[in-house]
SEBA-260864 format. One record per residue (C-alpha): residue number from 1; residue in one letter; chain; x negated, y, z negated. Coordinates in steps of 0.5 Angstrom, whole numbers. Each point is the difference from the previous one (the first is absolute). Layout:
BEGIN
ATOM | nr | rest | kette | xx | yy | zz
ATOM | NUM | A | A | X | Y | Z
...
//
This chain:
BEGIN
ATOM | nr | rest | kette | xx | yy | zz
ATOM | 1 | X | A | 0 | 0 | 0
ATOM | 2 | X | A | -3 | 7 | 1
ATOM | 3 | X | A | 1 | 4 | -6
ATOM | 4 | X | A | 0 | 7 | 5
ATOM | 5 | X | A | 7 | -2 | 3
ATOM | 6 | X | A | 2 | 2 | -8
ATOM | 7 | X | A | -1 | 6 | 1
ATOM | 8 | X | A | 3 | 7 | 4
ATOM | 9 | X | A | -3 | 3 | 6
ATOM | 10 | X | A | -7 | 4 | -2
ATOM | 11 | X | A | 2 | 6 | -3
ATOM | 12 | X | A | -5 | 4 | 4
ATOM | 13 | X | A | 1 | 8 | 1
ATOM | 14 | X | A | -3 | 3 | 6
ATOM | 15 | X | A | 1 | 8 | -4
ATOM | 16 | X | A | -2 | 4 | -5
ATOM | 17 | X | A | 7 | 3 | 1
ATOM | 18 | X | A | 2 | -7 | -1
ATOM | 19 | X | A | -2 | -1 | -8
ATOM | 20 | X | A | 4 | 5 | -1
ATOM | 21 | X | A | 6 | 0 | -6
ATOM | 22 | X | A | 1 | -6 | -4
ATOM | 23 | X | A | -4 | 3 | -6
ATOM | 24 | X | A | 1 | -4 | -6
ATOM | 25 | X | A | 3 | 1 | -7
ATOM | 26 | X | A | -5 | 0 | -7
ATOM | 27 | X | A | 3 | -1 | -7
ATOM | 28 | X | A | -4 | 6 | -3
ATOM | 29 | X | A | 4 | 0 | -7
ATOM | 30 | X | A | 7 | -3 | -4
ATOM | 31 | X | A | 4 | 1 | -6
ATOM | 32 | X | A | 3 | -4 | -4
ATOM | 33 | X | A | 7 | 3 | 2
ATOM | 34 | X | A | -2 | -3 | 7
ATOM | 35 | X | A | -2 | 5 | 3
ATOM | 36 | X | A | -5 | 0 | 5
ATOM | 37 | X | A | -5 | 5 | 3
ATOM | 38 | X | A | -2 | -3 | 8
ATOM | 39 | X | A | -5 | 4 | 5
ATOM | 40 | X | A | 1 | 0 | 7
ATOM | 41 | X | A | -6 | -1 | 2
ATOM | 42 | X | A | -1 | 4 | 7
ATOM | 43 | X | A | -7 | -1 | 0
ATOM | 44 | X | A | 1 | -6 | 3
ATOM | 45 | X | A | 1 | 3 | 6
ATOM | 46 | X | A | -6 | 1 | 6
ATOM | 47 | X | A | -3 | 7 | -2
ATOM | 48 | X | A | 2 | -1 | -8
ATOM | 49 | X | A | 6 | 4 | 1
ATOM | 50 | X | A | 8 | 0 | 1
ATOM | 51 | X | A | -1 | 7 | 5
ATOM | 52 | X | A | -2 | -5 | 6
ATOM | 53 | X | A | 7 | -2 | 0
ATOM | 54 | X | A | 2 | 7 | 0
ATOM | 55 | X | A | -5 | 1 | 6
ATOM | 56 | X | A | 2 | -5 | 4
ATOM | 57 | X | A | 7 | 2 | 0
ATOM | 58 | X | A | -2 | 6 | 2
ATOM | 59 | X | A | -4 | -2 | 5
ATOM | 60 | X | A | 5 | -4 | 4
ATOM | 61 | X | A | 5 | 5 | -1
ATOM | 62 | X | A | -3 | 5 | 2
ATOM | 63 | X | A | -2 | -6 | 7
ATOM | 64 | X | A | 7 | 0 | 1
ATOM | 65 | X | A | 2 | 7 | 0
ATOM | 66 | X | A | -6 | 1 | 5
ATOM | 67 | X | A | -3 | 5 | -5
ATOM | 68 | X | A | -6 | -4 | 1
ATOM | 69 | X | A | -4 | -3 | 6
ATOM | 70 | X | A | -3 | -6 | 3
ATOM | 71 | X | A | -8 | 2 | -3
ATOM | 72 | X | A | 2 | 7 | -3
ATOM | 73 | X | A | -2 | 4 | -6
ATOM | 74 | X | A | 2 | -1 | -8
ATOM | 75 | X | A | -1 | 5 | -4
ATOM | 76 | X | A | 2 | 0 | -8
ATOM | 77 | X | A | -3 | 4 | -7
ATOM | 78 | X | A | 0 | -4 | -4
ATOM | 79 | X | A | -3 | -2 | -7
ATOM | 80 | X | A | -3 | -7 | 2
ATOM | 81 | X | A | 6 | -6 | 0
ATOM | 82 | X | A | 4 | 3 | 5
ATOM | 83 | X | A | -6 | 1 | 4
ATOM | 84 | X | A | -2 | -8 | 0
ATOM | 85 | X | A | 7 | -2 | 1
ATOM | 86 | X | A | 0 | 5 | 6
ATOM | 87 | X | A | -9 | -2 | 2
ATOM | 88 | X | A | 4 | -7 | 0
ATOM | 89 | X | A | 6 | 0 | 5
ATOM | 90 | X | A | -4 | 5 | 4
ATOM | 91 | X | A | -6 | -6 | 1
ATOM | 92 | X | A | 5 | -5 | 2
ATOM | 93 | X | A | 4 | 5 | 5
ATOM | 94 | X | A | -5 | 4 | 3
ATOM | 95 | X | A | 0 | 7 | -2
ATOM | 96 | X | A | -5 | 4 | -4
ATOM | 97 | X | A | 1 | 2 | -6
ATOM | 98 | X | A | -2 | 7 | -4
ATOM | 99 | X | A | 1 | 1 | -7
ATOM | 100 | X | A | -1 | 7 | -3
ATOM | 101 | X | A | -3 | -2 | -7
ATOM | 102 | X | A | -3 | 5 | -6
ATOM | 103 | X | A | -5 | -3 | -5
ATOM | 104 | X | A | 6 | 0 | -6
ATOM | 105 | X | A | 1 | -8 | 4
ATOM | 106 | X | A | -3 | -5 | -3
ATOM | 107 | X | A | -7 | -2 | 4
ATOM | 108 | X | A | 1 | -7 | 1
ATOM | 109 | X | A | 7 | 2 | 3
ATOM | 110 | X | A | -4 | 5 | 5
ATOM | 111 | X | A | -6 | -5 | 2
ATOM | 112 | X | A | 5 | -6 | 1
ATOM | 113 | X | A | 3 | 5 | 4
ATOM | 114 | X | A | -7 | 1 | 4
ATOM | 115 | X | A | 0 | -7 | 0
ATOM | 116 | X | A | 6 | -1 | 4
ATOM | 117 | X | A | -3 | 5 | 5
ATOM | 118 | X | A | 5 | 6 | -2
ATOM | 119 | X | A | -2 | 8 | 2
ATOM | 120 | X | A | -1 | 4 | -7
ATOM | 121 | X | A | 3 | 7 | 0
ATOM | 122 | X | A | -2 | 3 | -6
ATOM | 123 | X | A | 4 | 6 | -4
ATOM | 124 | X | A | -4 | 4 | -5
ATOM | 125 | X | A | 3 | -1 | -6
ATOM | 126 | X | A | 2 | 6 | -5
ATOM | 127 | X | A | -2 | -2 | -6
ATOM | 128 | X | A | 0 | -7 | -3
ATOM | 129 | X | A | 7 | -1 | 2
ATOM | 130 | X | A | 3 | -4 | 7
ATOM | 131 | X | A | 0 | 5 | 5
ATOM | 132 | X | A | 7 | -3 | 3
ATOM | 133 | X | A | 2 | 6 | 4
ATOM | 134 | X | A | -7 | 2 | 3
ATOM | 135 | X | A | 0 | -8 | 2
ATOM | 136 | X | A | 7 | 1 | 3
ATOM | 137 | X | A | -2 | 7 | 3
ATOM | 138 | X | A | -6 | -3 | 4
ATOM | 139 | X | A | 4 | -6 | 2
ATOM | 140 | X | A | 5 | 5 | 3
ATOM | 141 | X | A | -5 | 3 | 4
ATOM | 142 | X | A | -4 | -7 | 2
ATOM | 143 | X | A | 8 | -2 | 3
ATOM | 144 | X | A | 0 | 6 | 3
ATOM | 145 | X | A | -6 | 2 | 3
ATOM | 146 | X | A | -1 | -9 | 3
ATOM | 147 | X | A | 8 | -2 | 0
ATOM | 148 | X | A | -2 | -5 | -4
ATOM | 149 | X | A | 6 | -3 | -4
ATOM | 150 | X | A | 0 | 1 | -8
ATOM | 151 | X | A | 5 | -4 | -3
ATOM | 152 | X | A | 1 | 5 | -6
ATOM | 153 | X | A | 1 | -6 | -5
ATOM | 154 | X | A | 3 | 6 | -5
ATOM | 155 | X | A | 5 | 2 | 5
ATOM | 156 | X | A | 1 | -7 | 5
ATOM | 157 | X | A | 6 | -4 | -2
ATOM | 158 | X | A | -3 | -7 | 2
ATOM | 159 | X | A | -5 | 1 | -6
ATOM | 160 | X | A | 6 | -3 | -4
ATOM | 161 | X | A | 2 | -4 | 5
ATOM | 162 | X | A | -6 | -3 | -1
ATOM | 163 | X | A | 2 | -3 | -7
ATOM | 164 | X | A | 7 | -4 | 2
ATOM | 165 | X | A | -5 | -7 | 0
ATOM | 166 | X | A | -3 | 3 | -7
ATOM | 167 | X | A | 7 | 0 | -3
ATOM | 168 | X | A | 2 | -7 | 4
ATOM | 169 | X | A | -6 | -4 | -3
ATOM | 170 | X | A | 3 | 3 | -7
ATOM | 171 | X | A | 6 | -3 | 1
ATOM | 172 | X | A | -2 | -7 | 2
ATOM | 173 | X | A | -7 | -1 | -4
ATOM | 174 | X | A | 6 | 2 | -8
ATOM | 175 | X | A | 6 | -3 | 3
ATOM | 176 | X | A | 3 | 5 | -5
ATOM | 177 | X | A | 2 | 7 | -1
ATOM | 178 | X | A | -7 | 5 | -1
ATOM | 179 | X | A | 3 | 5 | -7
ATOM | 180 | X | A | -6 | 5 | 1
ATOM | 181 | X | A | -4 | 2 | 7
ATOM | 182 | X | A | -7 | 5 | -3
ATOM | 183 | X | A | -4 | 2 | 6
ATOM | 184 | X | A | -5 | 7 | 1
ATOM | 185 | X | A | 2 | 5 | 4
ATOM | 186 | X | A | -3 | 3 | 6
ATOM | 187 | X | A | 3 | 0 | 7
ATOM | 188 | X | A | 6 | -3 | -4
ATOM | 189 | X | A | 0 | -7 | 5
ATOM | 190 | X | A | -2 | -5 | -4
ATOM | 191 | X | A | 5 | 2 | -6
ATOM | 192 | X | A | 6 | 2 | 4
ATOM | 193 | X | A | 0 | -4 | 5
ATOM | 194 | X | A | -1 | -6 | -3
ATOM | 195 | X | A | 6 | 2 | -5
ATOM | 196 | X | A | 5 | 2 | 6
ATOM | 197 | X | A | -1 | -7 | 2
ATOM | 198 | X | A | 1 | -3 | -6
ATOM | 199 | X | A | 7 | 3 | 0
ATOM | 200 | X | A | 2 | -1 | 6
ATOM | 201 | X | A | -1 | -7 | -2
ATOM | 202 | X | A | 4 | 0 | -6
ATOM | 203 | X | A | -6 | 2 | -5
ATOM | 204 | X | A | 3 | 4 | -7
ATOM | 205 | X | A | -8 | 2 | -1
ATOM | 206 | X | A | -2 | 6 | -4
ATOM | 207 | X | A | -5 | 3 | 3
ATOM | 208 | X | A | -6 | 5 | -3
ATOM | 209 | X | A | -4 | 5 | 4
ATOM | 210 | X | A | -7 | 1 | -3
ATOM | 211 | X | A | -4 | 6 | 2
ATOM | 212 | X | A | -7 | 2 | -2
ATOM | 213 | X | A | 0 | 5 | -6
ATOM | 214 | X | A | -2 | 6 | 4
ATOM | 215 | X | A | 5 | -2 | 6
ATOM | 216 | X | A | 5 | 5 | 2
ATOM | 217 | X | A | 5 | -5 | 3
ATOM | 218 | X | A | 6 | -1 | -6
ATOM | 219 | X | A | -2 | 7 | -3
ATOM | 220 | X | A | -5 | 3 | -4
ATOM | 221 | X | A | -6 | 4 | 0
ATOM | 222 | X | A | -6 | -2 | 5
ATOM | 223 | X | A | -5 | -2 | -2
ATOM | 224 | X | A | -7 | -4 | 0
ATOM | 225 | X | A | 0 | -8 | 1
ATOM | 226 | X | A | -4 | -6 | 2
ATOM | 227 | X | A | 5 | -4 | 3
ATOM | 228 | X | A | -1 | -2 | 7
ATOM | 229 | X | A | 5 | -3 | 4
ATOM | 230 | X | A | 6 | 4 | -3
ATOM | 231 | X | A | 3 | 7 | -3
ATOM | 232 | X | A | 0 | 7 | 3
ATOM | 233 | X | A | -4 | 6 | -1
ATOM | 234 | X | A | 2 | 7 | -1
ATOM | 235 | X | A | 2 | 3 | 6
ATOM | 236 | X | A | 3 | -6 | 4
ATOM | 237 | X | A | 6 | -1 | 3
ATOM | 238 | X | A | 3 | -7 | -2
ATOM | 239 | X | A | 2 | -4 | 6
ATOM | 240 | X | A | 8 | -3 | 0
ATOM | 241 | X | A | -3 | -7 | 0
ATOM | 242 | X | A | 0 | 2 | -8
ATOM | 243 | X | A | 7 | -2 | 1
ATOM | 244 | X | A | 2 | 4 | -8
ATOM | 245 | X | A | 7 | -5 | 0
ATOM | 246 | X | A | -3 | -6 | 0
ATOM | 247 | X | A | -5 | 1 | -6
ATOM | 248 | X | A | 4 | -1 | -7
ATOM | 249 | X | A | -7 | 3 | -4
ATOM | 250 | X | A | -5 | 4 | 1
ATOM | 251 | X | A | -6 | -1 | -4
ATOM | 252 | X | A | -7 | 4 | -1
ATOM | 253 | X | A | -6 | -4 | -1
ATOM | 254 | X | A | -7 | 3 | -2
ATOM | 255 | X | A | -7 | -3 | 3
ATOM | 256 | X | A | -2 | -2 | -6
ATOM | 257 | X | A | 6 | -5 | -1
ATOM | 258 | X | A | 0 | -2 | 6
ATOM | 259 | X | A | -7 | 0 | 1
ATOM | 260 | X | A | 0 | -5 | -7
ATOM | 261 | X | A | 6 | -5 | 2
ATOM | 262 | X | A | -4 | -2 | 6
ATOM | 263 | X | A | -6 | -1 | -4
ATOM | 264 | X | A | 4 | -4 | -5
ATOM | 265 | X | A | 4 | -5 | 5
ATOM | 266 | X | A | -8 | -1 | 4
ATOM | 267 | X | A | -2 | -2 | -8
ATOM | 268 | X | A | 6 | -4 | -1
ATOM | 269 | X | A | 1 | -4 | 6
ATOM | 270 | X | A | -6 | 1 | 6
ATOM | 271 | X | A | 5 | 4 | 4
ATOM | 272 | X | A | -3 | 7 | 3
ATOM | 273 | X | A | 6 | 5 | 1
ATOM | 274 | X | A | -1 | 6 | 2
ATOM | 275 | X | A | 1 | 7 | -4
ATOM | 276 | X | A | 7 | 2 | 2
ATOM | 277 | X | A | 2 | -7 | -1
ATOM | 278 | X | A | -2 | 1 | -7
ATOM | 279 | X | A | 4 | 6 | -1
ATOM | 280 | X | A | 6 | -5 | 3
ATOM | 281 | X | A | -1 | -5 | -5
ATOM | 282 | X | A | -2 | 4 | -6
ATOM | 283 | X | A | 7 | 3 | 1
ATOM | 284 | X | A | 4 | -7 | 1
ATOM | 285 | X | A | -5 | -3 | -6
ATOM | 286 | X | A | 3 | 5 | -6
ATOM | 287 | X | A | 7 | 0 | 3
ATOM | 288 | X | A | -1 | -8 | -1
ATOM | 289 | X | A | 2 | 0 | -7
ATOM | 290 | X | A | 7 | 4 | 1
ATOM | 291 | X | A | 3 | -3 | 6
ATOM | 292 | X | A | 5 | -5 | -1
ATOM | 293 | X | A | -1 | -7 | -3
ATOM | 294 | X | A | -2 | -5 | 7
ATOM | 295 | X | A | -1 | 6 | 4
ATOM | 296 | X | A | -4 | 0 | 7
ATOM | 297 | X | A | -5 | 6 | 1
ATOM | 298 | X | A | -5 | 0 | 6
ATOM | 299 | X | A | -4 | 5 | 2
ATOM | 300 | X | A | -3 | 1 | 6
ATOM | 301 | X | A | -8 | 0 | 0
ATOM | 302 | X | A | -2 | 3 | 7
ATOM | 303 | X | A | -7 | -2 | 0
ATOM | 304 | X | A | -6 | -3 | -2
ATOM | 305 | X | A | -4 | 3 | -5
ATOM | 306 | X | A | -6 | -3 | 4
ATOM | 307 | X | A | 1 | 7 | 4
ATOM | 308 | X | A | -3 | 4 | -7
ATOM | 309 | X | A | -7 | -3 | -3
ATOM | 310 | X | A | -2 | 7 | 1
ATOM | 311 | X | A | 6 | 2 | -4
ATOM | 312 | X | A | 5 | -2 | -5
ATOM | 313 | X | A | -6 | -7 | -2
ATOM | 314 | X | A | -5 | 5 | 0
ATOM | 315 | X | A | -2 | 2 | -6
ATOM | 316 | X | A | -4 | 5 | 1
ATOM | 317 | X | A | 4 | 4 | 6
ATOM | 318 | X | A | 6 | 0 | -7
ATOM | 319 | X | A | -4 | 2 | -4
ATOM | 320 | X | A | -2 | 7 | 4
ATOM | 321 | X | A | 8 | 1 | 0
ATOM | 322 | X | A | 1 | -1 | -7
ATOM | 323 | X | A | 4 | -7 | 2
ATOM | 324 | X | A | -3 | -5 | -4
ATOM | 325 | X | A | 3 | -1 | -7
ATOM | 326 | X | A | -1 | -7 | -2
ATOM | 327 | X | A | 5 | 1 | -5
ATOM | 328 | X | A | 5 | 0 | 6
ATOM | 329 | X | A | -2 | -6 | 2
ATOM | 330 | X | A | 1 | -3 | -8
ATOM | 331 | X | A | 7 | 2 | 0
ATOM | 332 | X | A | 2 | -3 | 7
ATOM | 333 | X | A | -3 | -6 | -1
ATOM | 334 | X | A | 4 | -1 | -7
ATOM | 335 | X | A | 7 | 2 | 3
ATOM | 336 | X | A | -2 | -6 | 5
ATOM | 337 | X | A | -1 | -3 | -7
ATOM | 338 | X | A | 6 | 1 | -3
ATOM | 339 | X | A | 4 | -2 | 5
ATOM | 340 | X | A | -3 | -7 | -1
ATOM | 341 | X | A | 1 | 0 | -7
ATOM | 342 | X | A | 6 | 2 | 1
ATOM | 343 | X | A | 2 | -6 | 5
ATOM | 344 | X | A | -3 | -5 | -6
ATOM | 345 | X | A | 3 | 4 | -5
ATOM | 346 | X | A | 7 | -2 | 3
ATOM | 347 | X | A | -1 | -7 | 1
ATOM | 348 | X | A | -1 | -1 | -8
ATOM | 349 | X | A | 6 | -2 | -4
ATOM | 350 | X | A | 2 | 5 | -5
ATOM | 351 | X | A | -1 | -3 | -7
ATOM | 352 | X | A | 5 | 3 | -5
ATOM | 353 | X | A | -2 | 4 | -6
ATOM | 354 | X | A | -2 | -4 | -6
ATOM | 355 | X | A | 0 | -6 | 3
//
């Protein structure tokens, strides 16, 4: 007998493209009440990211609506996810590809993108801060002047329609209902439109928004933050794919907490994850304890922490900042903790007073 006639045909992709979705799902804490708080981990994607579904969606729509041609020009300002995911589908379909970038990028982000044979474009940041408006200034003049295509991830409805198979694995892989969806909030792509998705399947979730201390998208004062990959500065103008109807709460999240959460959940289970993923979690990890007992809370982790060696697990790079609080990491790790103990304290009987 030929032991291979037991098996399906050979299950070999031709395309990056064709590694994309189908994430997986990890237990990063439960209580004692059944709750349980799961990752989505988007870094399982080819380029280490969910924005290469969003890229890919508005590559292939913008081919059907012949906005892009057969060996033409992309043009996008980005702060490195979107750029790989864009690097990506350009390779595969023939385009070249320009990112306007700044320095406030990862560099790991910027060299992969070099790496994928990418044009950089830098704009001079003002301050320490991303310089969101000059990028899209200079991506402006660069479609302008070449007649390149710029998606426009903020303004492109089809960066949320990138997420419909996001919302879809959700459903199939927890064959039951999610209570909580907590995602970080840039363009608005990842959380709404896995979120409208998710209701248009039937789904009750409660969804959370979370930004950067510093960020301007739910309000607030502008100021400085080290988040890369989500947030607002000061003087933009947030783009209709932050769809406000589709957010329940909105939450702040400063880099130290974030930057801290990150650390611990590499400490603690091996997994890197990137800073704003750490803010995601540090939100969906404190609101664990008063949710309903047997609620499901999944946050959305958009990236690799892989992206930010420089960064958020560089000691040194933290430590410039005022970021590096070892009493942070103490405290997130003894609330994991607490979480454990409570799931043992539940299983214990009672035993009556006086016994």
């Amino acid at each position: 007998m030929n032991v291979l006639t037991n098996y399906p045909l050979e299950q070999i992709k031709t395309k990056s493209s064709e590694l994309i979705g189908n994430t997986p799902l990890f237990e990063l804490a439960r209580t004692g009440s059944g709750s349980r708080l799961l990752l989505k981990l988007e870094q399982f994607n080819p380029t280490g990211s969910c924005k290469v579904r969003m890229a890919r969606e508005m590559i292939l729509a913008a081919e059907q609506d012949g906005k892009l041609k057969p060996g033409g020009h992309i043009v996008e300002p980005t702060s490195g996810n979107t750029g790989t995911g864009l690097a990506l589908v350009a390779i595969e379909r023939g385009y070249k590809f320009t990112a306007v970038v700044d320095h406030h990028a990862a560099r790991d982000k910027l060299r992969a993108m070099q790496a994928m044979g990418v044009n950089l474009v830098f704009a001079q940041s003002k301050g320490e801060g991303p310089s969101t408006v000059e990028r899209r200034r200079i991506a402006a003049e660069i479609a302008e002047m070449t007649g390149a295509f710029w998606p426009d991830q903020h303004y492109n409805p089809n960066n949320n329609k990138g997420y419909t198979d996001l919302a879809i694995e959700l459903v199939r892989d927890l064959g039951v209902d999610l209570n909580y969806i907590v995602g970080a909030v840039g363009t608005g792509g990842t959380l709404c439109g896995t979120v409208k998705e998710l209701r248009k399947l039937g789904s009750k979730v409660t969804s959370i928004g979370v930004e950067p201390l510093g960020s301007i998208i739910f309000g607030g004062p502008a100021g400085k933050y080290w988040q890369s990959g989500s947030g607002a500065p000061g003087g933009f103008t947030v783009g209709p794919n932050v769809e406000y109807d589709l957010i329940d709460e909105a939450l702040k999240v400063n880099d130290l907490d974030a930057f801290s959460m990150a650390r611990v959940v590499a400490r603690r289970t091996g997994l890197l994850v990137g800073g704003t993923a750490g803010a995601a979690i540090h939100a969906a990890l404190t609101r664990l304890a008063l949710v309903e007992p047997h609620s499901i809370i999944v946050v959305l982790v958009c990236d690799a922490g892989e992206k930010y060696l420089d960064s958020v697990f560089n000691d040194d790079w933290l430590m410039e900042r005022h970021l590096l609080d070892e009493t942070a990491h103490q405290r997130l790790s003894r609330l994991i903790d607490a979480y454990q103990d409570s799931i043992r304290l539940s299983s214990e009987p009672l035993i009556a007073i006086g016994a």
